[in-house]
Structure formats: structure tokens, C-alpha cells
N, CA, C and O atoms as a Maestro MAE file, in Angstrom:
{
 s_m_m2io_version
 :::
 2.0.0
}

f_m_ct {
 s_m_title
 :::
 protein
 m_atom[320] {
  # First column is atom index #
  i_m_mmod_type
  r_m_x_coord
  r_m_y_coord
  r_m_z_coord
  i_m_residue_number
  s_m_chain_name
  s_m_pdb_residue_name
  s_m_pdb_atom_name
  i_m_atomic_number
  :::
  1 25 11.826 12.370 13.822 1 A "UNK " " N  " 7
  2 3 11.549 10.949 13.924 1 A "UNK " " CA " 6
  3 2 12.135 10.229 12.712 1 A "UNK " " C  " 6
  4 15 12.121 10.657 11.558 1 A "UNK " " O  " 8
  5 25 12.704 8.957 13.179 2 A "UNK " " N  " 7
  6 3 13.153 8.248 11.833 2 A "UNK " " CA " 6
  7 2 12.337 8.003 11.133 2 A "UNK " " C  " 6
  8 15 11.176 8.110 11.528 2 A "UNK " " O  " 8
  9 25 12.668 7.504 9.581 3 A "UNK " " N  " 7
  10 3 11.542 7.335 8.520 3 A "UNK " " CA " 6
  11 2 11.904 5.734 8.079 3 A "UNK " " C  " 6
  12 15 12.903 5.575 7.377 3 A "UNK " " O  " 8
  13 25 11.271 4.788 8.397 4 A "UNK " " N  " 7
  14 3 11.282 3.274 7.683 4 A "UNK " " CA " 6
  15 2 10.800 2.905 6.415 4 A "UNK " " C  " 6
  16 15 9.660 3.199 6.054 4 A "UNK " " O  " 8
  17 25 11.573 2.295 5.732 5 A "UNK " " N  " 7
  18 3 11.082 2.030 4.285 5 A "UNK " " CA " 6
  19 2 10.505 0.318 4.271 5 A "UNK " " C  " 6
  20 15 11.087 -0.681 4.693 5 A "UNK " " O  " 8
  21 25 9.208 0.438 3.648 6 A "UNK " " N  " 7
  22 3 8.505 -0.588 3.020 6 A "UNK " " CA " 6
  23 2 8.159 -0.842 2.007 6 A "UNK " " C  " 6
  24 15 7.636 0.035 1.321 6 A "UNK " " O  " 8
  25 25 8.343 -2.335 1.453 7 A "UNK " " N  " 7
  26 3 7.821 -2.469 0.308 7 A "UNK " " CA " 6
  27 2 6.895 -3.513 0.417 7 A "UNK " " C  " 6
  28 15 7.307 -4.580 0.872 7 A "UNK " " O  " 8
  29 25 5.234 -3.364 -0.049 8 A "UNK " " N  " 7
  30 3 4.210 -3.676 -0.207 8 A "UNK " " CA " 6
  31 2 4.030 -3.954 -0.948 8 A "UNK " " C  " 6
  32 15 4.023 -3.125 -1.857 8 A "UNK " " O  " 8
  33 25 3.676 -5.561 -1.300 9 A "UNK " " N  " 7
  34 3 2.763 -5.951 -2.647 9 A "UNK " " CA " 6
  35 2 1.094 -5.706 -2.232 9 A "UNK " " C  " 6
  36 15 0.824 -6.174 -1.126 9 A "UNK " " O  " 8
  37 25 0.323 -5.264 -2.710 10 A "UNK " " N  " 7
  38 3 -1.394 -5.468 -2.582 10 A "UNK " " CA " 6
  39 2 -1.620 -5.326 -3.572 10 A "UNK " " C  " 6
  40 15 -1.120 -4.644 -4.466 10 A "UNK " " O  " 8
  41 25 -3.255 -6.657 -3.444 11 A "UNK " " N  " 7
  42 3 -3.979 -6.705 -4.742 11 A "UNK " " CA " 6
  43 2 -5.213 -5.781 -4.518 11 A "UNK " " C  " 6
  44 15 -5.686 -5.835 -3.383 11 A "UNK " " O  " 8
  45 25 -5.839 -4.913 -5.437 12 A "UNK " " N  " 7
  46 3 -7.162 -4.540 -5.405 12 A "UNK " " CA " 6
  47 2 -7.865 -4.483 -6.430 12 A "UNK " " C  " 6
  48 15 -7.532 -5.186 -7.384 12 A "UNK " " O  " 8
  49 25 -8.685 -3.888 -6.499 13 A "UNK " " N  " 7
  50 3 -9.743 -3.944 -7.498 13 A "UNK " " CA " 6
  51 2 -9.676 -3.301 -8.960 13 A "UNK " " C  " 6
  52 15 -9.929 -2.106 -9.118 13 A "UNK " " O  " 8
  53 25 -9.419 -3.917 -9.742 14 A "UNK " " N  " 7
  54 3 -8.856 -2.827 -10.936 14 A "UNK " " CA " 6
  55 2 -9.906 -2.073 -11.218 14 A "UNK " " C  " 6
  56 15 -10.264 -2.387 -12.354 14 A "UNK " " O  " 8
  57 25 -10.472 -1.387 -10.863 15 A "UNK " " N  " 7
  58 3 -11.198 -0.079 -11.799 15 A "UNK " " CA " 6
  59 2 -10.892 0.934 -10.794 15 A "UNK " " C  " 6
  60 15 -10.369 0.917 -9.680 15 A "UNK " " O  " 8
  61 25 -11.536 2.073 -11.778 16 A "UNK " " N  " 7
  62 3 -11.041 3.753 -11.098 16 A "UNK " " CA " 6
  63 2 -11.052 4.104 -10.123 16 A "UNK " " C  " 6
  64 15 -12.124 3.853 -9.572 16 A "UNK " " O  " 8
  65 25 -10.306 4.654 -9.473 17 A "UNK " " N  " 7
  66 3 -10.326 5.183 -7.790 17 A "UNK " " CA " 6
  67 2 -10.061 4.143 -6.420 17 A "UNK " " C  " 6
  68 15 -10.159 4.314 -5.205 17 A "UNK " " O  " 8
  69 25 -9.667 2.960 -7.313 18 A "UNK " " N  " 7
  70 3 -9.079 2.353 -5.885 18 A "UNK " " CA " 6
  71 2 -7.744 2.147 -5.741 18 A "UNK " " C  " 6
  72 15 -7.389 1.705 -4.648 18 A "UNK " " O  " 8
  73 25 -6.485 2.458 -6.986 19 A "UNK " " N  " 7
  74 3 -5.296 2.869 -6.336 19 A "UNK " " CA " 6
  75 2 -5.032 3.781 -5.272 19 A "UNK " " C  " 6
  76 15 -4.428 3.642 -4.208 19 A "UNK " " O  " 8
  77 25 -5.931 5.257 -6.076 20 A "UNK " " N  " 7
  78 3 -6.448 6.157 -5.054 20 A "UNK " " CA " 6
  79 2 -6.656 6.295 -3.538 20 A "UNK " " C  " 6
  80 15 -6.096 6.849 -2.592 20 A "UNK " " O  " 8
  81 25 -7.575 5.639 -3.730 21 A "UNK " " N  " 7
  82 3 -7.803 5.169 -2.176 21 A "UNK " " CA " 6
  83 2 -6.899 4.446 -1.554 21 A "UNK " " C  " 6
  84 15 -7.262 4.480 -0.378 21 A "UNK " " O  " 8
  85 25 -5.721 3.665 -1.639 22 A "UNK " " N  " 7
  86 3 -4.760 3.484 -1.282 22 A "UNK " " CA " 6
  87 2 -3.451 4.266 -1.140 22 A "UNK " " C  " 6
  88 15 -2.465 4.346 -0.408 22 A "UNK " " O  " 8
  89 25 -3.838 4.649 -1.935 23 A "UNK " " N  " 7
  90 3 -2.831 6.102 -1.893 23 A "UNK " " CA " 6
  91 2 -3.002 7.172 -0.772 23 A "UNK " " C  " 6
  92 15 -2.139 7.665 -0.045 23 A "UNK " " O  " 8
  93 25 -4.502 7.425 -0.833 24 A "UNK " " N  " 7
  94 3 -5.227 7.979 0.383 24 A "UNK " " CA " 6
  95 2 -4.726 7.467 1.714 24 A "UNK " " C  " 6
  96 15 -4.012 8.125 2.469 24 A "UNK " " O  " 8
  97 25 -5.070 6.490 1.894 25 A "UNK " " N  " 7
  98 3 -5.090 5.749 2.809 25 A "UNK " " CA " 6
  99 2 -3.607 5.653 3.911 25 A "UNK " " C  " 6
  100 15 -3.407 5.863 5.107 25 A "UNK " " O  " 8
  101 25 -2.842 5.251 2.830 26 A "UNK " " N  " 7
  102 3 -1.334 5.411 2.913 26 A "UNK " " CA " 6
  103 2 -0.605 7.025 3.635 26 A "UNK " " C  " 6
  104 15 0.296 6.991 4.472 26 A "UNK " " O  " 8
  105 25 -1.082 8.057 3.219 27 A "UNK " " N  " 7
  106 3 -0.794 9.307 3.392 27 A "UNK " " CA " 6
  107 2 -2.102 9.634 4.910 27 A "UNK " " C  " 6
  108 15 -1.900 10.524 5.737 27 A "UNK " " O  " 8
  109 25 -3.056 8.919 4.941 28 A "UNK " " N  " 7
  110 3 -3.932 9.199 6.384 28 A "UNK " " CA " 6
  111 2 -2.934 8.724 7.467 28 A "UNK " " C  " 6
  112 15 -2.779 9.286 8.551 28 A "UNK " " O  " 8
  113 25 -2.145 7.404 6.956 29 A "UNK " " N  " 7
  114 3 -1.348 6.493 8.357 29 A "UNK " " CA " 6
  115 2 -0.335 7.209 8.552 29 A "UNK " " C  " 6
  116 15 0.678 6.649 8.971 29 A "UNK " " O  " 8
  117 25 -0.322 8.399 8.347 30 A "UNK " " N  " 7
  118 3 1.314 9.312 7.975 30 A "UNK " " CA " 6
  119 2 2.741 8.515 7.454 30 A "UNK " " C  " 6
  120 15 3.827 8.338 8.005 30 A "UNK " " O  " 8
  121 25 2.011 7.998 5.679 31 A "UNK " " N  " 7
  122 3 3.285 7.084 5.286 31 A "UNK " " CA " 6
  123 2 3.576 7.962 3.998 31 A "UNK " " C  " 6
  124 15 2.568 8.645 3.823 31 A "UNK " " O  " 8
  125 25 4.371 8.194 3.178 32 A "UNK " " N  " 7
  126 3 5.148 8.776 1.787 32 A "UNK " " CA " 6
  127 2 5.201 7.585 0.710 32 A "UNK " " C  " 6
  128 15 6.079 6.742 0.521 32 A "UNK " " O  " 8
  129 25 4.227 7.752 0.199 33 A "UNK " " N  " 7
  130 3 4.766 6.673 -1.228 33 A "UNK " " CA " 6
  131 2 6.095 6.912 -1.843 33 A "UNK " " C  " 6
  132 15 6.268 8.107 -2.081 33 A "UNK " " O  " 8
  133 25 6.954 6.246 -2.130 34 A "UNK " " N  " 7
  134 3 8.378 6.565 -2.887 34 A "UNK " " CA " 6
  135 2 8.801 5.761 -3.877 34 A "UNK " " C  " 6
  136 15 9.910 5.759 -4.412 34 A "UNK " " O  " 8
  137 25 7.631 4.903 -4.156 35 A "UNK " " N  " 7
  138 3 7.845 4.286 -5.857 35 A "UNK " " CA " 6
  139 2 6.512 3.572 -5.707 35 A "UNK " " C  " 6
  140 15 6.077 3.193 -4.619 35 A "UNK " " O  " 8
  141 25 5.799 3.390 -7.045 36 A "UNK " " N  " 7
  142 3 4.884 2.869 -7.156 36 A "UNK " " CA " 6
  143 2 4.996 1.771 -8.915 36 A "UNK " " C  " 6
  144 15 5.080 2.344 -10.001 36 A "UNK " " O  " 8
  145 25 4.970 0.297 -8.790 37 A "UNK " " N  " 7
  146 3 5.263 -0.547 -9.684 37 A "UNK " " CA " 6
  147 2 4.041 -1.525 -10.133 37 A "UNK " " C  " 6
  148 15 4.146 -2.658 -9.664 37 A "UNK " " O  " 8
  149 25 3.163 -1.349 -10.767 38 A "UNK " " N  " 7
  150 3 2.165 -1.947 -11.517 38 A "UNK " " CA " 6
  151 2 2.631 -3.056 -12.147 38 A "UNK " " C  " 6
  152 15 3.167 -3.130 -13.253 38 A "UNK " " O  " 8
  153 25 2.342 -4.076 -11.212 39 A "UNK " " N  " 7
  154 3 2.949 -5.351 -11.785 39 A "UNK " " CA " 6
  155 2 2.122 -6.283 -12.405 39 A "UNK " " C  " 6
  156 15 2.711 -7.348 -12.591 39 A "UNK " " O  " 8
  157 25 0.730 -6.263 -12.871 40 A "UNK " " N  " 7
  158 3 0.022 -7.076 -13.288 40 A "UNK " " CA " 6
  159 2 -1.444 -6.965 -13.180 40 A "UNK " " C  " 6
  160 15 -1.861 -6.817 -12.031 40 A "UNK " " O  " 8
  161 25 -2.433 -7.009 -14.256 41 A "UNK " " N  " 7
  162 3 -3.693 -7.093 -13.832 41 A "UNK " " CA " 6
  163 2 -4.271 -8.404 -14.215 41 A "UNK " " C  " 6
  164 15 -3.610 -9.142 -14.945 41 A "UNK " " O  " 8
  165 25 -5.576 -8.803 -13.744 42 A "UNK " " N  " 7
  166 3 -5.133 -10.250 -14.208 42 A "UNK " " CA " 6
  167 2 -7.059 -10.455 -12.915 42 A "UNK " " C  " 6
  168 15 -7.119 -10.264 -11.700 42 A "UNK " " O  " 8
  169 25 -8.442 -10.945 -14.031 43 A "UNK " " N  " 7
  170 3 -9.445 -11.348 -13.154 43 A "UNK " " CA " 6
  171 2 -9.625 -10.205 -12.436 43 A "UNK " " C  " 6
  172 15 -9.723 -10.130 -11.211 43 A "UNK " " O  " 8
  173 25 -9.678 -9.052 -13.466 44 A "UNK " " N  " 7
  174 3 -10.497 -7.900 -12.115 44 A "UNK " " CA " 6
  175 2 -9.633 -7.192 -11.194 44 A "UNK " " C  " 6
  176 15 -9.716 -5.994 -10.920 44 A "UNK " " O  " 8
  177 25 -8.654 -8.170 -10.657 45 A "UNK " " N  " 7
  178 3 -7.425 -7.070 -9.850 45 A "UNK " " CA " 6
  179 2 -6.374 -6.746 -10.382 45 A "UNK " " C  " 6
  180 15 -5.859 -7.316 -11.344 45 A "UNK " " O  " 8
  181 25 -5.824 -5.497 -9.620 46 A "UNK " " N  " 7
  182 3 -4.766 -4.764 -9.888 46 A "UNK " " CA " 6
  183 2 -3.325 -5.759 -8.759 46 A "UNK " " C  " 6
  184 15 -3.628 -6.415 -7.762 46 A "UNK " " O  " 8
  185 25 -2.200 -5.636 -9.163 47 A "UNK " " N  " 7
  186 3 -0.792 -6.263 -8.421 47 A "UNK " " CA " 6
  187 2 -0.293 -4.886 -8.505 47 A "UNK " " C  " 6
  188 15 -0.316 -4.302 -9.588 47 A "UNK " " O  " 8
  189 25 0.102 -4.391 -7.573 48 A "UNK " " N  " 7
  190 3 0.633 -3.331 -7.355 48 A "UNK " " CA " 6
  191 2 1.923 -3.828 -6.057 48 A "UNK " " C  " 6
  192 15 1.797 -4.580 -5.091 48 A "UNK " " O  " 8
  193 25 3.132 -3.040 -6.554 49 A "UNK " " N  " 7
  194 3 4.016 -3.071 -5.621 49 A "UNK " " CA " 6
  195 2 4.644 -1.248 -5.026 49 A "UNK " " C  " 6
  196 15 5.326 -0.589 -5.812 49 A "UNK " " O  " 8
  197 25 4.342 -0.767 -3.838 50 A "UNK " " N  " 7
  198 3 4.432 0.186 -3.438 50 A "UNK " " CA " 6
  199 2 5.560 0.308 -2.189 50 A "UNK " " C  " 6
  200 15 5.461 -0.270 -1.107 50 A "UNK " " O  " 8
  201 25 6.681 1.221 -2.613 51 A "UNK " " N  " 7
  202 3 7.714 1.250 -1.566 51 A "UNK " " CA " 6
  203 2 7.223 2.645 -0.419 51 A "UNK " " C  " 6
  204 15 7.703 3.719 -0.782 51 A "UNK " " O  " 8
  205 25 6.638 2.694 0.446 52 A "UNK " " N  " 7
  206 3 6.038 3.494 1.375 52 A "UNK " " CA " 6
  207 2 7.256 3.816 2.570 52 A "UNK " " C  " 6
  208 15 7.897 2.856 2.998 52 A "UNK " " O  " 8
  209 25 7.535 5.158 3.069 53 A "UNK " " N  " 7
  210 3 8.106 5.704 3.797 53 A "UNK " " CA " 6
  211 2 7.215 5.987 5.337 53 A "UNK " " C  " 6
  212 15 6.271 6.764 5.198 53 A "UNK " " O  " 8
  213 25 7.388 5.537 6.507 54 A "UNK " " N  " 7
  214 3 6.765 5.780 7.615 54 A "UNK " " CA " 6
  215 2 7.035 6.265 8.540 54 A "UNK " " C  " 6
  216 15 8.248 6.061 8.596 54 A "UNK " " O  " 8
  217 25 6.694 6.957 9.615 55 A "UNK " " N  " 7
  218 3 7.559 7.191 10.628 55 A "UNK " " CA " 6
  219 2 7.572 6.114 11.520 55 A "UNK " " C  " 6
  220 15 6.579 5.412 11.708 55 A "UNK " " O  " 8
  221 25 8.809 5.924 12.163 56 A "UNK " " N  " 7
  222 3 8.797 4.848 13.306 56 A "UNK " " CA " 6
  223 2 9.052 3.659 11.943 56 A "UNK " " C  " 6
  224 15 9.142 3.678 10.716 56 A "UNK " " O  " 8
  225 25 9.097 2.553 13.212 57 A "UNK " " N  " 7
  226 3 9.608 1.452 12.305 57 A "UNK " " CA " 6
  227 2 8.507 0.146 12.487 57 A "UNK " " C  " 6
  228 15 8.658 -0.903 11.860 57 A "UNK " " O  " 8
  229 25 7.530 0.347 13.315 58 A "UNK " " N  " 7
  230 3 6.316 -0.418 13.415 58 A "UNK " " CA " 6
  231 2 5.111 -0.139 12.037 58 A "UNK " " C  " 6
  232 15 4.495 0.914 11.876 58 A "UNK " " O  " 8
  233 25 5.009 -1.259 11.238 59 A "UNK " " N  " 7
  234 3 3.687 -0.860 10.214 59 A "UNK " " CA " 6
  235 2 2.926 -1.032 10.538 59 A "UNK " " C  " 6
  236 15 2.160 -0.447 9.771 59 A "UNK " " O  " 8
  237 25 2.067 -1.736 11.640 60 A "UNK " " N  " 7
  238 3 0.971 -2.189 11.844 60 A "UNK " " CA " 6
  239 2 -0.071 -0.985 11.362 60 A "UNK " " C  " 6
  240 15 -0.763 -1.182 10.363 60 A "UNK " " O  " 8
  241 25 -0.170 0.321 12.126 61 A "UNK " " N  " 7
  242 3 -1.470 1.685 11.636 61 A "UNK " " CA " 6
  243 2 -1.046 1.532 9.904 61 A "UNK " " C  " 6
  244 15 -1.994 1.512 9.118 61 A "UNK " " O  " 8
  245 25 -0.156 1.465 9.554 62 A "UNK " " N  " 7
  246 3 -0.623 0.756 7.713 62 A "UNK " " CA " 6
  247 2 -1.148 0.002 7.273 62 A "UNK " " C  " 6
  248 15 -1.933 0.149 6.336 62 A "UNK " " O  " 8
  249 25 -0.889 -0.955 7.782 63 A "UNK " " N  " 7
  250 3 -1.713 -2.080 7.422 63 A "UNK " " CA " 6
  251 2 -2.982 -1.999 7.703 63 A "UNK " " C  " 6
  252 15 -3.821 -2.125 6.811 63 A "UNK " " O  " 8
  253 25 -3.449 -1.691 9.487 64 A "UNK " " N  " 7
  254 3 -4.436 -1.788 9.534 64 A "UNK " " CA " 6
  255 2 -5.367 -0.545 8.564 64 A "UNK " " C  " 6
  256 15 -6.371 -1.184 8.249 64 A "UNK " " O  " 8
  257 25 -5.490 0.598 8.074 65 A "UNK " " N  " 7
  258 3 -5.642 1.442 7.129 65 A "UNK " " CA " 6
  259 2 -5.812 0.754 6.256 65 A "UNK " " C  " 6
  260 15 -6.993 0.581 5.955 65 A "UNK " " O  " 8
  261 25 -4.611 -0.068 5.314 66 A "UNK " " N  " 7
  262 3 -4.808 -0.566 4.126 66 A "UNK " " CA " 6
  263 2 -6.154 -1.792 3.987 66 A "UNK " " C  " 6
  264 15 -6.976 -1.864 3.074 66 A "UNK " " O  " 8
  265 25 -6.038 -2.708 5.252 67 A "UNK " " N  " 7
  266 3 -6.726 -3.527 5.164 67 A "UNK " " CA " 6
  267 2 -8.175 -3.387 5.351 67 A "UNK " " C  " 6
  268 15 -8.940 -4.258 4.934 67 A "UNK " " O  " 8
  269 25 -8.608 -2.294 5.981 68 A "UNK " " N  " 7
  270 3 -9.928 -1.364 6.579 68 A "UNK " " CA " 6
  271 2 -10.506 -1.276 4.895 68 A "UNK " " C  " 6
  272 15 -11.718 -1.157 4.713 68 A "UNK " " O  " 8
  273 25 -9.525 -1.346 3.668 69 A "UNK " " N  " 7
  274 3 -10.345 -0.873 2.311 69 A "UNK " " CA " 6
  275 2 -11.298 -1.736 1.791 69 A "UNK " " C  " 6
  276 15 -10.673 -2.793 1.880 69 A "UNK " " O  " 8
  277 25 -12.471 -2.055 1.267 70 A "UNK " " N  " 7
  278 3 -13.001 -2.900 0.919 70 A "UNK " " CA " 6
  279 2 -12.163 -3.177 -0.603 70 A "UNK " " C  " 6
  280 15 -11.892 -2.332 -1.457 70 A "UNK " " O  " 8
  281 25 -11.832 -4.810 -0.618 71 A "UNK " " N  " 7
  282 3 -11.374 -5.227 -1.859 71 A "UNK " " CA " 6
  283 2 -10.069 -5.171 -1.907 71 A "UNK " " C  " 6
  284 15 -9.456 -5.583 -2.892 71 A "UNK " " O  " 8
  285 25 -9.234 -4.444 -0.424 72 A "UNK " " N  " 7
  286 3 -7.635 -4.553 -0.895 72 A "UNK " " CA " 6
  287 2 -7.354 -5.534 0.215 72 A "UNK " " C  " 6
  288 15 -7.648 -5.665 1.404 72 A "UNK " " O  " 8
  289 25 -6.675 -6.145 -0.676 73 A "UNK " " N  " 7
  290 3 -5.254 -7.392 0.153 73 A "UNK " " CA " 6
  291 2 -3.877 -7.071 0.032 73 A "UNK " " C  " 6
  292 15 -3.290 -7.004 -1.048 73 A "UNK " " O  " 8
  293 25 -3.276 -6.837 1.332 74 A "UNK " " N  " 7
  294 3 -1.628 -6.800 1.357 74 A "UNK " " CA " 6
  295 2 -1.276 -8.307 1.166 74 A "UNK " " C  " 6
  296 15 -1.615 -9.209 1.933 74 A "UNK " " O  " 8
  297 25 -0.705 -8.412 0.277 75 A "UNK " " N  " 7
  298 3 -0.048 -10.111 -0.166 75 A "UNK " " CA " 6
  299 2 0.952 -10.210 0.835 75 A "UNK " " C  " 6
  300 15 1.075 -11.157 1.612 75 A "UNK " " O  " 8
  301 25 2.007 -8.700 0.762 76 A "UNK " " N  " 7
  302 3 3.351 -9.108 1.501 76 A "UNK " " CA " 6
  303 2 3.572 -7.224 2.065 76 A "UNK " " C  " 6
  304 15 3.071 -6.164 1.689 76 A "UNK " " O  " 8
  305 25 4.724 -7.663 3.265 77 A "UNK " " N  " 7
  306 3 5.118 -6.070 3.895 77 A "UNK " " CA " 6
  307 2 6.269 -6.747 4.045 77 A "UNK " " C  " 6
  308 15 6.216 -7.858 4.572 77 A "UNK " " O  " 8
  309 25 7.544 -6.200 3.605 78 A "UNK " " N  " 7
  310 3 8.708 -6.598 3.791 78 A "UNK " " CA " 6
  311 2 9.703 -5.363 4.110 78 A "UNK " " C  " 6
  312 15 9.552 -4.510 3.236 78 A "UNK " " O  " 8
  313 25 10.941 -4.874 5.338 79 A "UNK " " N  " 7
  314 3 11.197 -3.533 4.739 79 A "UNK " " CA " 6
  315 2 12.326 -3.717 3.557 79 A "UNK " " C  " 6
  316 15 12.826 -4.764 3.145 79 A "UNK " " O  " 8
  317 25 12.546 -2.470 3.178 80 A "UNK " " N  " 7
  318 3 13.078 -2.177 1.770 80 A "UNK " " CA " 6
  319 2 14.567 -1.471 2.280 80 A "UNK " " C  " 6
  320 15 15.373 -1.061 1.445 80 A "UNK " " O  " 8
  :::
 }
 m_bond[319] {
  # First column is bond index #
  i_m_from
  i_m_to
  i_m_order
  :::
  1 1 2 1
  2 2 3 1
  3 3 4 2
  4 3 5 1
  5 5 6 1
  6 6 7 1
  7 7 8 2
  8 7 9 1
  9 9 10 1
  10 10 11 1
  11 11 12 2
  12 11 13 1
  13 13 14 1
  14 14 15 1
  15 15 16 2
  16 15 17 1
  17 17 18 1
  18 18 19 1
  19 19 20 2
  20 19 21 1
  21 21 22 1
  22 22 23 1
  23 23 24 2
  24 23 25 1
  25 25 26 1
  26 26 27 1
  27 27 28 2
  28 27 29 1
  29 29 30 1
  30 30 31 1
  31 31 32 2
  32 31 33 1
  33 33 34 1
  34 34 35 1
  35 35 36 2
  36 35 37 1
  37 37 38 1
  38 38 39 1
  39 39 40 2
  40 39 41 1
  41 41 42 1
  42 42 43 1
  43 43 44 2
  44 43 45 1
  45 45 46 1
  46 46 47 1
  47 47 48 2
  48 47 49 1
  49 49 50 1
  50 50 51 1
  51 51 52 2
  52 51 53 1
  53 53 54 1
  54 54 55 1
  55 55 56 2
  56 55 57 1
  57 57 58 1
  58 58 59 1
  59 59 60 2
  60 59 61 1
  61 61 62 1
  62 62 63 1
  63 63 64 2
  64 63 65 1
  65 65 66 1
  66 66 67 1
  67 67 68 2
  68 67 69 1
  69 69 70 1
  70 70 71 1
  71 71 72 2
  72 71 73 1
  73 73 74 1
  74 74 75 1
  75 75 76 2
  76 75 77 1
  77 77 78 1
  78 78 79 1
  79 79 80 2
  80 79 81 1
  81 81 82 1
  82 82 83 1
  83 83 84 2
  84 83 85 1
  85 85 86 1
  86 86 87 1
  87 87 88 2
  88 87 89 1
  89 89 90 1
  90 90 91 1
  91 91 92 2
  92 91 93 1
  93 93 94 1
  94 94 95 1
  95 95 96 2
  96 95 97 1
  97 97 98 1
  98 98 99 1
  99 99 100 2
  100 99 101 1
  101 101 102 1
  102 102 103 1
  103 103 104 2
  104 103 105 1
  105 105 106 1
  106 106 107 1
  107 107 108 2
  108 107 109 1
  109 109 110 1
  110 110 111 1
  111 111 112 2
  112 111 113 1
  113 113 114 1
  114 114 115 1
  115 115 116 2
  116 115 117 1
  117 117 118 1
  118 118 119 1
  119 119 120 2
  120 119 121 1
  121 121 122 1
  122 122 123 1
  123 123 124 2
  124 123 125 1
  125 125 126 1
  126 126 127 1
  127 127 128 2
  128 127 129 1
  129 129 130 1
  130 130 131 1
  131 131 132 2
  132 131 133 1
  133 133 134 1
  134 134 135 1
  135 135 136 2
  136 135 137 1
  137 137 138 1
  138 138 139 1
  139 139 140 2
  140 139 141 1
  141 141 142 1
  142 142 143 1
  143 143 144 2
  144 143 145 1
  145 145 146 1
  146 146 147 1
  147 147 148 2
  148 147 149 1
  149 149 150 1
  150 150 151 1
  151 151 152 2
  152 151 153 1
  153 153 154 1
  154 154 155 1
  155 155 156 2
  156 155 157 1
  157 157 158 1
  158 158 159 1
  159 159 160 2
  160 159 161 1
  161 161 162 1
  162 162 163 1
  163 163 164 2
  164 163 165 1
  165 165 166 1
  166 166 167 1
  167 167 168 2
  168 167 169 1
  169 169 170 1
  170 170 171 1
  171 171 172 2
  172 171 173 1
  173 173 174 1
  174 174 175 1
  175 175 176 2
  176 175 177 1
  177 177 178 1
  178 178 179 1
  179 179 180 2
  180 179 181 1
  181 181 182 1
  182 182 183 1
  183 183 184 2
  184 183 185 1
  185 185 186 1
  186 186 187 1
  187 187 188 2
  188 187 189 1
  189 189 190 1
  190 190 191 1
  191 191 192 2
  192 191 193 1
  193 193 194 1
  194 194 195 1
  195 195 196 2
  196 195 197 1
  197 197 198 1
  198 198 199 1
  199 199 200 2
  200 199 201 1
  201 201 202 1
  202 202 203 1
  203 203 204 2
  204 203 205 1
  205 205 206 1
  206 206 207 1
  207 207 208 2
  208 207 209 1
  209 209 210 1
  210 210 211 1
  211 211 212 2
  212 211 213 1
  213 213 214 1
  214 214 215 1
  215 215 216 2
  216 215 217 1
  217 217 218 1
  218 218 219 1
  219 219 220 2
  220 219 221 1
  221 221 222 1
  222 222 223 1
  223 223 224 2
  224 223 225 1
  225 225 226 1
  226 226 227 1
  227 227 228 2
  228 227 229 1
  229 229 230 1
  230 230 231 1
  231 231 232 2
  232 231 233 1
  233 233 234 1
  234 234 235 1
  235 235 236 2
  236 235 237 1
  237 237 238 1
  238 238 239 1
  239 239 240 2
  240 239 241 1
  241 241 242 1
  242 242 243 1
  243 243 244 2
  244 243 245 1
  245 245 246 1
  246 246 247 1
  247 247 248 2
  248 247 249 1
  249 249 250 1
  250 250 251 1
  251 251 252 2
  252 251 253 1
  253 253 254 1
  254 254 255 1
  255 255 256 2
  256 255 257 1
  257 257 258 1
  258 258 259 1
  259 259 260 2
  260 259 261 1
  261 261 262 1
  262 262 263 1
  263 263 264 2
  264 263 265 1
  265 265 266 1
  266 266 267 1
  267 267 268 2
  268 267 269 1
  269 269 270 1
  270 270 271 1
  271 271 272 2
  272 271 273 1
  273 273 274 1
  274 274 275 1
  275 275 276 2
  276 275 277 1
  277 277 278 1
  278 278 279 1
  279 279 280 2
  280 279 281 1
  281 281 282 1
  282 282 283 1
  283 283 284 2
  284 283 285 1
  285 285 286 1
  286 286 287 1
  287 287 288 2
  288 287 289 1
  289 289 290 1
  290 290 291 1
  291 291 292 2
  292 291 293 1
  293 293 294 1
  294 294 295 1
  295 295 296 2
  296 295 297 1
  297 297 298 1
  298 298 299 1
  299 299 300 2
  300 299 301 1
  301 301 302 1
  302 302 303 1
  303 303 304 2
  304 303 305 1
  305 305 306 1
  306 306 307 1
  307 307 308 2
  308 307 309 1
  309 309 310 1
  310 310 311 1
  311 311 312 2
  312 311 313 1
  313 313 314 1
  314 314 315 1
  315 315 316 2
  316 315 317 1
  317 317 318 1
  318 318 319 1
  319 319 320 2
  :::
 }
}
């Protein structure tokens, strides 16, 4: 199956274990993280920009995963 590249901005919660859980989360939707860019913390959240590998070229089972987290927001899904 082909593999589609995304790049994701989301904000979450800056303290321990909720990159994690996105990370988690990401690898449940059968996606490959392939860069991960800490762009800012700023009021409690984390700016994270994550280039994710998927199969197929539809993100929606990512998103919906990502968005299922309590406290994370996808700002943007653009592919890469």
C-alpha cells in the first residue's frame, strides 16, 4: 500500500505524557512519525509540528484518533 506524507501542527497540553499519547495515538491509526518539531510553548500548551507517514492517502482515522485526545487540537493537516 502507498504511504502519504503529512504535516501536522497540534496544540496540547504541555506537561508529561501527552506528546506521548499522541505519539500513541498516531502509531494506533497505523501512521509513522518521520520528524517531530517543537515549535513553541506558550500558556500551558505545547506547538508541536509532526510530519506523519500513513497508509492510503485519506487522514481522516488520524485525525479522528488525534482529536478523540482530551486537550489536543490539530491547528492544521496539510500533505508534505
Amino acid at each position: 500500500m502507498q504511504l502519504s506524507l503529512f504535516k501536522l501542527e497540534v496544540a496540547l497540553p504541555d506537561r508529561p505524557g501527552s506528546l506521548g499519547a499522541v505519539a500513541s495515538a498516531i502509531g494506533f491509526a497505523g501512521g509513522d512519525i518521520r520528524s517531530l518539531n517543537v515549535l513553541k510553548s506558550e500558556e500551558g500548551r505545547g506547538y508541536d509540528e509532526i510530519t506523519v507517514a500513513i497508509p492510503g492517502s485519506d487522514p481522516t482515522d488520524l485525525l479522528d484518533v488525534l482529536t478523540s485526545i482530551g486537550g489536543v487540537e490539530v491547528i492544521s493537516i496539510n500533505p508534505a
